[in-house]
N, C-alpha and C positions, 0 to 999 in steps of 0.2 A: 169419904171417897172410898170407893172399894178400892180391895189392898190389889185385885189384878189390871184393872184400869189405871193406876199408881206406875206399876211393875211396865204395863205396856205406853206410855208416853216415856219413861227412863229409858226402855229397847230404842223407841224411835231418835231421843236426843241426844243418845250417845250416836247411832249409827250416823246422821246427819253433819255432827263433828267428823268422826272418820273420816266420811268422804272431805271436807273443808282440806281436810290437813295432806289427802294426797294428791290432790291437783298442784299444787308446786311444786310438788318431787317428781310428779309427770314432763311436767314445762322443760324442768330442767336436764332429765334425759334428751329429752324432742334435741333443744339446745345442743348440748353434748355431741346427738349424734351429726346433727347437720354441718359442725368444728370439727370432724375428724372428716367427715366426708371432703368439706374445704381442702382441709388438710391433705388429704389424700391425692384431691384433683392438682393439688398445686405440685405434689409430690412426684404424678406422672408427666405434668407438663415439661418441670422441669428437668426429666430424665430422657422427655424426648427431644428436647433442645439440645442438652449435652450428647445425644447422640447423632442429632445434624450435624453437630459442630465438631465430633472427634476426624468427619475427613475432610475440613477443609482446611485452606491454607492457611498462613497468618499472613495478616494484612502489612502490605508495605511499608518499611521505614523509611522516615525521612530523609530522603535522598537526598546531599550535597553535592550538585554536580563538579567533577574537575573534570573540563574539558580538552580530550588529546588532540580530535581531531575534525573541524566542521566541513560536511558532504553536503554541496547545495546539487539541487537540481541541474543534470544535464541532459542530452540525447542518449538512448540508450544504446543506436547506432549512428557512427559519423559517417556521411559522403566526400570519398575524395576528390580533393580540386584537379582539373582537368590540367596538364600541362599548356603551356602556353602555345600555341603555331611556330614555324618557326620563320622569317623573316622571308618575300618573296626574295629569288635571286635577280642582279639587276639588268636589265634586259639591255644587248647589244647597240653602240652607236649607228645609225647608218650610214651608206656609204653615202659621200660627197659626189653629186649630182657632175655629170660631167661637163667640160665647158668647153664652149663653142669653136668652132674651129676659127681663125679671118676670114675673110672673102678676098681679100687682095691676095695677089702673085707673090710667091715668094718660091727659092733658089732651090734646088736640089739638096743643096749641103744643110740649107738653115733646115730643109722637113728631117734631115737624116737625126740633125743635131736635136728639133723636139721630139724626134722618136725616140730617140736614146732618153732625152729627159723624161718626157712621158712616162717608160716603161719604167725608171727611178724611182718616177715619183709614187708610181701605183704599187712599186714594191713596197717603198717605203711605208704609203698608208698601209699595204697587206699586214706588212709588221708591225704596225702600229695598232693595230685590230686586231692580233692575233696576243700581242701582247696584253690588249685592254681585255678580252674574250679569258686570258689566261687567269689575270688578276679578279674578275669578275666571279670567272668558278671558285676563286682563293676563298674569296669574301664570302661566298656562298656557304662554302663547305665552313668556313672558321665560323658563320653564322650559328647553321646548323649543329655542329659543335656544341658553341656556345649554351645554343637553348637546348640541348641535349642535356648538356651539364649544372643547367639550371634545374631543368624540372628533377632530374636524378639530386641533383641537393636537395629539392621543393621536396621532393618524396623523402629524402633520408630525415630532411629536418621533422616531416610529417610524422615519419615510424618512432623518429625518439622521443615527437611530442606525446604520441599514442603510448608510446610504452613509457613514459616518465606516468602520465596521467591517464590509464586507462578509458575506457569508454563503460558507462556501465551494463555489467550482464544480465537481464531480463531473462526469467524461468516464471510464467505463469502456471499457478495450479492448476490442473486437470478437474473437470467438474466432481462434484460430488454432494451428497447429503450427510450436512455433517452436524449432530447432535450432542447437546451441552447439557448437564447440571447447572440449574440455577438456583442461588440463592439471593438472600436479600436480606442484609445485615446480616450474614451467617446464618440462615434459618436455612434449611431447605423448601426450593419451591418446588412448581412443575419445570417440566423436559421443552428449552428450548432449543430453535434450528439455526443452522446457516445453509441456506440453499444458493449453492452455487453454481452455476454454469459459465464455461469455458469453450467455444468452438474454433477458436485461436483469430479469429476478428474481433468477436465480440463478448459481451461479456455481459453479467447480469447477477446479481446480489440480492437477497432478501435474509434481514434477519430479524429471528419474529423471541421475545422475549415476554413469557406471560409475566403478569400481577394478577395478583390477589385485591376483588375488590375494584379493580382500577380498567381492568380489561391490558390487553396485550400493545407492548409497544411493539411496532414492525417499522424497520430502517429499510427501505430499499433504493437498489441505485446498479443503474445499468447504462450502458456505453459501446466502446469500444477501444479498440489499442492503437498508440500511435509509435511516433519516436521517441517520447518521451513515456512510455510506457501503456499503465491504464488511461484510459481518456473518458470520465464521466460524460454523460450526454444531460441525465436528468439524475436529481436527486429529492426523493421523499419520504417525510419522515410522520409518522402517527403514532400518538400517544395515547392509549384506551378507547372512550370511543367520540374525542376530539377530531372537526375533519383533519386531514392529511395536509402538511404545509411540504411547496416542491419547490426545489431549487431548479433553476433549468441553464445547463453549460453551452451557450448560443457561441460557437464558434467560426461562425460567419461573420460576425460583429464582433469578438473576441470579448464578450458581457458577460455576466450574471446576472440570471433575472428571479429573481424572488416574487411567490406570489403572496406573503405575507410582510414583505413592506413594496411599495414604488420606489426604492431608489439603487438601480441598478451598480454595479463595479466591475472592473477591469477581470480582465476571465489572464491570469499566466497561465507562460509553458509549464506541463506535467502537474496543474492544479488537482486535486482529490477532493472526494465530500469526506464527512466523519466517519463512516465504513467503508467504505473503497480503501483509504488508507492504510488500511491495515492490510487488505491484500497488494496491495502496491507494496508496502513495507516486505511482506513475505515474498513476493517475486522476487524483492533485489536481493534479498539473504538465500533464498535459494539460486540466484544465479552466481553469487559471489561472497559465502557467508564470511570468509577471513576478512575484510576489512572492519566489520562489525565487532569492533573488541572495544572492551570497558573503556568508557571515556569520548566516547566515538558519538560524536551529535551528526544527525542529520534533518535538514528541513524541506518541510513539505507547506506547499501552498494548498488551504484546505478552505472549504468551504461549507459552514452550516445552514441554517433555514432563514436566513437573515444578515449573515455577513460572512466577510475572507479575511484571516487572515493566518499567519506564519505558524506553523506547529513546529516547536524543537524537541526531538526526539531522541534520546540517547539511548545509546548501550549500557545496562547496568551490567550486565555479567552472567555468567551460564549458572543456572540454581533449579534446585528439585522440586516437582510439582507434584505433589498427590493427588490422584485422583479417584476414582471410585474401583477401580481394578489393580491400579498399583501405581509405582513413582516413575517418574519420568523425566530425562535429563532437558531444559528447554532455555533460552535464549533469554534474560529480562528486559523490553522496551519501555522506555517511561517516558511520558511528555513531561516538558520542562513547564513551570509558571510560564503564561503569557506574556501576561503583566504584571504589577505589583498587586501581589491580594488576591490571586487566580488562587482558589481554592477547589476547584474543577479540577480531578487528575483522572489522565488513564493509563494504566498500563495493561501489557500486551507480552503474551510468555510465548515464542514460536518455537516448536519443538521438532530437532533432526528427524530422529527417529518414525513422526509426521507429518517427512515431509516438508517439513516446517510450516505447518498449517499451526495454527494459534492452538492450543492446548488449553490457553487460560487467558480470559479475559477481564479484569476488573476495571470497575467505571465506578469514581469516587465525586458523588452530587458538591455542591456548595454547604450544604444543609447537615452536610455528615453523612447520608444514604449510601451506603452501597451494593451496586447490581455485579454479581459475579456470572461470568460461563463456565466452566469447566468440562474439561472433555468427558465423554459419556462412552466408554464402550473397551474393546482393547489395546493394550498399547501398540499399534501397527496401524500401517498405512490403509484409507480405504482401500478398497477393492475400482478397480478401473472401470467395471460396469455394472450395475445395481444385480445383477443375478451372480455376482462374484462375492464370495467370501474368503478372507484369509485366514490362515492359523500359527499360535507360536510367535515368538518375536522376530521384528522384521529385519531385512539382511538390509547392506546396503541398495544394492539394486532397487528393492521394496522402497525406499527411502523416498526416493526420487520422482515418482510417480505415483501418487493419491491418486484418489477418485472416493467414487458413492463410497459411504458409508453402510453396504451391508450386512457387516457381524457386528454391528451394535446388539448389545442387547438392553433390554431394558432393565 
């Protein structure tokens, strides 16, 4: 064999090795890089979790209720009772009919002697009538008296029952658009609303809460006011893009009618749906927030998309809320278990300084899920009409009057 034919098949079976041996130090760069890129992606996820999660709140502790003081449902104004009439006065005897003269003859002396009686007698009934006429105005006047001094105790006993146990004060919020931070299980989601309107009859509620994946829950529920405060008419609720189940408050019948079962229930005084309540809740603390202190349950007759029953609601205690602009001093509500095993909780943070419009809302599922709102924008009360914006912290006066939400920003 020639020695260059030799020379060139040794070229070709060496270079053929070569290549053999760096194809697995290839693979395993490939490998390498695509474990750091991993790497890396998990790296940024998990730094933008940690930074959803450095403003929001910590989630609720197990609350042990000790209960000071239970507020059931009343009227938020009372009618006073009309005093009673007072007794007619009693009406005069008449006179006794006169009687007959004889017809037989009789003496000069005997007509002198009935005229003398005659005239006796008719004095005597005069005073006799005049005496009864006397006694009569007696009775009248000690009547009138009387019931004078009744209804003046009816009223005194009235003023000490009112001021032993007030009446409660109703402050409905002034409309406005009012937008939240939402999260879900602590992550950040998108920008949900409360759209509220207020015309002092009537009323109206929608609250629209996106998902990711699932489409947007929206609560809505509109009515109007009674004695007993809000007065739901209808309530419905939609969950993605599930149709809409409507509760309806037939107060003609005094029912609840569900369109997602047939079997209607009794409609109480000052019942609420599952959001209305919360503003019902805020009216009474802005009419009257001092009775609302730690320990303090109140219940509300509430009604979901399928059934009524009792919410007890307590005062946890005035606590700090962070929110995307800064902290806020706010109010803690927290529904109590229903029943044994209710593992469903809401709480509910109303804050002065807004008014006391809800600053912070969480809703804690069965499942462990939880949907947060948080206030979105500055700490101050809306603006009273959408082309108003406020600036700076809000004074008292600002307090008391919300409305639009126009210096949100995003």
């Amino acid at each position: 064999m020639p020695f260059s034919l030799l020379r060139r098949r040794r070229a070709v079976s060496g270079g053929s090795s070569d290549n053999s041996s760096s194809e697995p130090s290839l693979r395993w760069v490939v490998w390498l890089a695509v474990l750091l890129a991993v790497v890396a992606l998990h790296w940024v996820a998990g730094r933008w979790v940690e930074r959803s999660r450095s403003t929001s709140n910590p989630t609720p502790a197990e609350h042990v209720p000790v209960q000071v003081e239970l507020l059931t449902p009343k009227p938020v104004a009372q009618t006073p009772t009309p005093p009673a009439p007072p007794p007619p006065a009693p009406r005069p005897r008449p006179k006794p009919a006169p009687q007959p003269q004889p017809t037989h003859a009789i003496t000069t002396a005997q007509q002198t002697e009935q005229a003398v009686q005659a005239a006796e007698a008719a004095q005597a009934e005069q005073a006799a009538q005049a005496a009864q006429a006397a006694q009569a105005a007696q009775a009248a006047q000690a009547a009138a008296k009387a019931a004078s001094d009744a209804a003046a105790a009816q009223a005194a006993a009235a003023s000490q029952a009112a001021a032993a146990e007030p009446a409660d004060k109703f402050s409905v919020p002034p409309s406005g658009e009012l937008r939240y931070d939402t999260r879900i299980n602590g992550v950040m989601n998108q920008i949900g609303t409360i759209h509220w309107i207020n015309d002092g009859q009537h009323y109206e509620m929608v609250v629209s809460i996106p998902l990711p994946f699932v489409g947007p829950y929206v609560y809505s529920s509109k009515g109007h006011t009674d004695r007993f405060g809000l007065a739901p008419e209808q309530y419905s609720e939609q969950r993605g893009r599930r149709a809409a189940d409507i509760t309806v408050f037939d107060r003609t019948t005094k029912q609840l009618v569900y369109t997602r079962t047939p079997n209607n229930q009794p409609l109480a005084d000052g019942a609420q749906d599952r959001f209305s309540v919360v503003m019902q809740l805020s009216s009474l603390v802005r009419g009257t927030p001092d009775p609302y202190k730690p320990g303090v349950v109140r219940q509300f007759s509430v009604a979901d998309n399928d059934s009524n029953e009792i919410w007890p609601i307590e005062t946890v205690g005035d606590e700090n809320v962070q929110t995307a602009d800064g902290n806020v001093q706010a109010r803690h509500f927290t529904r109590l278990p229903r029943r044994d095993g209710d593992r469903r909780r809401l709480d509910i943070w109303l804050a002065p300084a807004l008014g006391w419009l809800p600053v912070r809302i969480l809703q804690t599922e069965p499942n462990g899920m939880q949907i947060e709102m948080l206030w979105r924008g500055k700490l101050q009360p809306p603006s009273v009409t959408p082309d108003q914006s406020g600036a700076g912290t809000p004074n008292a006066s600002d307090s008391s009057t919300p409305g639009t939400a126009g210096s949100d920003k995003p």
